[in-house]
DRENPA-3360 file (N, C-alpha, C; in nm, 2 decimals, always signed):
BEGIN
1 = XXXXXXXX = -1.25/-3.42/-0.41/-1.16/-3.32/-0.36/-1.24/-3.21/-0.28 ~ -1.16/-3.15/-0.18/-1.25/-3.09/-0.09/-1.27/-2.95/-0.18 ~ -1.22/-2.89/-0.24/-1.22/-2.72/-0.34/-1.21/-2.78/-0.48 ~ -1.33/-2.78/-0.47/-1.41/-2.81/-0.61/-1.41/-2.63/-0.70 ~ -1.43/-2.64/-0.81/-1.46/-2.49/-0.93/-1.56/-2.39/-0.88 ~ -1.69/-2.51/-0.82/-1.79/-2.45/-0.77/-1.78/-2.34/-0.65 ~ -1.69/-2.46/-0.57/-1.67/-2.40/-0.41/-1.57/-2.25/-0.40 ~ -1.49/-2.25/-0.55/-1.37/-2.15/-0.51/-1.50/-2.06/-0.58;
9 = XXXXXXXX = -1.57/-2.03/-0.73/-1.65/-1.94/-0.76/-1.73/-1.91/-0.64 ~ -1.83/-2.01/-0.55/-1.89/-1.93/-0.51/-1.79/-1.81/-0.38 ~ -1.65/-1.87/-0.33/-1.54/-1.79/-0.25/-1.54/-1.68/-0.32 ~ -1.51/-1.70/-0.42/-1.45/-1.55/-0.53/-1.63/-1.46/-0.54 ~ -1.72/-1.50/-0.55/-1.82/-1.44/-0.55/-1.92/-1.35/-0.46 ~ -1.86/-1.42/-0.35/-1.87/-1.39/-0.19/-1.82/-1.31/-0.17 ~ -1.65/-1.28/-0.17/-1.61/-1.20/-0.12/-1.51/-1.10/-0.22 ~ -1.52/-1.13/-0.36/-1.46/-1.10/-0.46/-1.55/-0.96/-0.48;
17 = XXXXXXXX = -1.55/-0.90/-0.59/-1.59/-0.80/-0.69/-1.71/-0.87/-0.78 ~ -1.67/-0.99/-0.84/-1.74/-1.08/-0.89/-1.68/-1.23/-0.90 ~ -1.76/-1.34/-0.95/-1.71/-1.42/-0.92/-1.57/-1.48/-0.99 ~ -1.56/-1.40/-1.13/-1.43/-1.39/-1.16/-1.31/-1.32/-1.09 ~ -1.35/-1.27/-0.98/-1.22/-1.17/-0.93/-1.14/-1.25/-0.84 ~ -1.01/-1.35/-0.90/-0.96/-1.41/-0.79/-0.83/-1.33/-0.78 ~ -0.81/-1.22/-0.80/-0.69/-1.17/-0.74/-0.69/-1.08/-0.63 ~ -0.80/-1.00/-0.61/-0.79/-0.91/-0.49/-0.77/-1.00/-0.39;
25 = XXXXXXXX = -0.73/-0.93/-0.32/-0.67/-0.94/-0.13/-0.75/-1.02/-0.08 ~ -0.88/-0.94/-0.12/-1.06/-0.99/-0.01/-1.08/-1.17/-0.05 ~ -1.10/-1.17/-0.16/-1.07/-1.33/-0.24/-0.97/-1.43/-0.22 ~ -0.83/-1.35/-0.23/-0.75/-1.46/-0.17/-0.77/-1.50/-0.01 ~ -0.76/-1.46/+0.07/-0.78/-1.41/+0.19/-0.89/-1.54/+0.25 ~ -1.04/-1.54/+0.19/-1.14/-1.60/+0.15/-1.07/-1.78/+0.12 ~ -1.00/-1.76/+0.03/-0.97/-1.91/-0.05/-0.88/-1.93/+0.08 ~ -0.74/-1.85/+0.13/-0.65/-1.89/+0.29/-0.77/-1.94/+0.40;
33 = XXXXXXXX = -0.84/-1.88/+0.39/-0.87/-1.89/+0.53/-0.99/-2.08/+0.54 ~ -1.07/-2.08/+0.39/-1.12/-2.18/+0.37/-1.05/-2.31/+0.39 ~ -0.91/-2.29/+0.34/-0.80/-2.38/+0.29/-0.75/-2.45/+0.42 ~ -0.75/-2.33/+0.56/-0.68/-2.37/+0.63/-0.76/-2.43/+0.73 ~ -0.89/-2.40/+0.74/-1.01/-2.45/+0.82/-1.05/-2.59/+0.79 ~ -1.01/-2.63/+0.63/-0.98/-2.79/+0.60/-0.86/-2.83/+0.65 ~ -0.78/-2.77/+0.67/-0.62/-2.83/+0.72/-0.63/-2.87/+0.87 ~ -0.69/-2.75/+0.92/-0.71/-2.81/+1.05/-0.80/-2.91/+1.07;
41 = XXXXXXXX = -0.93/-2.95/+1.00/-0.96/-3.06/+1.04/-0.91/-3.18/+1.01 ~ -0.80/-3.14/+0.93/-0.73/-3.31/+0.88/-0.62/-3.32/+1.00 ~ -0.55/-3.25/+1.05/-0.50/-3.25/+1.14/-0.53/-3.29/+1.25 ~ -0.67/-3.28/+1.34/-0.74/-3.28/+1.43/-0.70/-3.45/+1.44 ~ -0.75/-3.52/+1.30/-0.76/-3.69/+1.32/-0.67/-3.70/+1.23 ~ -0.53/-3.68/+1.20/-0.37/-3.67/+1.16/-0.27/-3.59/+1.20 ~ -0.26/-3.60/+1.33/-0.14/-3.53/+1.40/-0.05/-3.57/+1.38 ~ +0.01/-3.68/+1.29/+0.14/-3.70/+1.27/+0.18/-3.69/+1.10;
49 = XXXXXXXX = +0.04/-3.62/+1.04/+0.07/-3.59/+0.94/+0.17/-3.44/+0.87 ~ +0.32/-3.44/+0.89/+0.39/-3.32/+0.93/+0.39/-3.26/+0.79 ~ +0.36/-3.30/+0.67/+0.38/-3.25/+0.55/+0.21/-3.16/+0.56 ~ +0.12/-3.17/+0.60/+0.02/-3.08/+0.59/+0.01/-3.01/+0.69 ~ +0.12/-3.02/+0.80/+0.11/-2.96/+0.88/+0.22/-2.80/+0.85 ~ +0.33/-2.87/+0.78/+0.43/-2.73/+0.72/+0.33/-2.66/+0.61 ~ +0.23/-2.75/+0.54/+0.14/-2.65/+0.47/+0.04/-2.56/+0.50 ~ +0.00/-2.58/+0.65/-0.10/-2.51/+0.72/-0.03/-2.39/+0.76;
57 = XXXXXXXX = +0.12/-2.39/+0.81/+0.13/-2.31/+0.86/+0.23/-2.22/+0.76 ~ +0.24/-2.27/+0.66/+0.28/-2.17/+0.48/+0.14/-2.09/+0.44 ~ +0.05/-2.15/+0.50/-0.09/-2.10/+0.44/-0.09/-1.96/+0.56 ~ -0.12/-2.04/+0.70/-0.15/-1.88/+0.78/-0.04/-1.75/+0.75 ~ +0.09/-1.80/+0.72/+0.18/-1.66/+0.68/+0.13/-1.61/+0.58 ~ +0.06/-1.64/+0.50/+0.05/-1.57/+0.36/-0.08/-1.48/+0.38 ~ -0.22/-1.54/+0.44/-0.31/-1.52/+0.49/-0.26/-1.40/+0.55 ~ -0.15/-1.41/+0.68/-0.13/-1.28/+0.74/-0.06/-1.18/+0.67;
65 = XXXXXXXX = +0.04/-1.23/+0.55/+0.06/-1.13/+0.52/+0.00/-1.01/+0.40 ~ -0.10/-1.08/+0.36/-0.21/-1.00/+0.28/-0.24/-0.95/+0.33 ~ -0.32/-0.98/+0.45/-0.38/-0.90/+0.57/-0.33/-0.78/+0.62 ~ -0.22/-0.82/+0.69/-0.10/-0.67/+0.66/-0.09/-0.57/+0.56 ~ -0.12/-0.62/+0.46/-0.07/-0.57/+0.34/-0.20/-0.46/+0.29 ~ -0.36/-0.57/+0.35/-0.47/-0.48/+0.29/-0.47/-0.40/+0.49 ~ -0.46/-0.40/+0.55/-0.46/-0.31/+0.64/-0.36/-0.18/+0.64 ~ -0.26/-0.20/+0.54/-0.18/-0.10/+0.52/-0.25/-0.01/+0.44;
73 = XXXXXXXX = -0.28/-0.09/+0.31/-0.34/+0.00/+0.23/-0.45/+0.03/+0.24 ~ -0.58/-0.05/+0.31/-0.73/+0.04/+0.34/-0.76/-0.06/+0.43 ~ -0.76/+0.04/+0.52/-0.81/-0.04/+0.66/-0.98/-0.02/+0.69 ~ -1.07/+0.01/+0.53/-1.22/-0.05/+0.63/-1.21/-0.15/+0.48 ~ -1.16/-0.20/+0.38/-1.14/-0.35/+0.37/-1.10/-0.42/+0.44 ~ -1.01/-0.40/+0.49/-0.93/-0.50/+0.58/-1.08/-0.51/+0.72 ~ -1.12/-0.40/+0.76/-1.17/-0.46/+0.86/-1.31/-0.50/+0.84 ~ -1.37/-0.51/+0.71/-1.48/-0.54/+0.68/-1.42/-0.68/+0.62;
81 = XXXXXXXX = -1.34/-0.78/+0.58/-1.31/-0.87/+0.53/-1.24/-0.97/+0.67 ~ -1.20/-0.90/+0.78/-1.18/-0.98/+0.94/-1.30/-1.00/+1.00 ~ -1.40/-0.87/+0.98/-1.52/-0.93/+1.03/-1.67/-1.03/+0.91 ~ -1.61/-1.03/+0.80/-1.69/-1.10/+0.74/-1.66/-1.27/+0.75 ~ -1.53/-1.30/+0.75/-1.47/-1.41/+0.79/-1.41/-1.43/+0.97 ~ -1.53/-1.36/+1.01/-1.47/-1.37/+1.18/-1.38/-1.40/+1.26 ~ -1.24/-1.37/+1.18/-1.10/-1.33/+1.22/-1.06/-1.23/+1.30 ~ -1.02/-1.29/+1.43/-0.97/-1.22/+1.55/-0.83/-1.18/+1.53;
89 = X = -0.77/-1.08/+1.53/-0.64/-1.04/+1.59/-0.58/-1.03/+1.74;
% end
């Protein structure tokens, strides 16, 4: 499996509080954005795969709307977590 225990701890440890912190913004955010950078490469060599394709793009709304959500409420996380994950708006 591509998101192994290891791979989401070291996500959550990166960009978490600690490596237990999977609930903040920064963390999920982290796990969307990993999630979806696998989606797209399955897609790249399965373009007619439409069921991970409606999941790619369930993943970017949520992604955006955290994002929204941590730029509402503190915008130098939000803009220290776009540039730590080198996300363009």
């Amino acid at each position: 499996m591509y998101l192994t225990a290891e791979k989401k701890e070291e996500l959550f440890s990166s960009y978490g509080k600690s490596n237990k912190d999977t609930g903040s913004a920064e963390s999920q955010i982290a796990l969307f954005s990993y999630r979806i950078s696998h989606l797209t490469e399955h897609l790249k060599s399965n373009h007619k795969d439409f069921g991970t394709q409606r999941a790619l793009i369930k993943l970017v709304g949520k992604r955006r709307a955290l994002l929204d959500y941590l730029k509402r409420k503190d915008i130098e996380r939000y803009r220290s977590i776009v540039k730590a994950l080198n996300l363009r708006k």
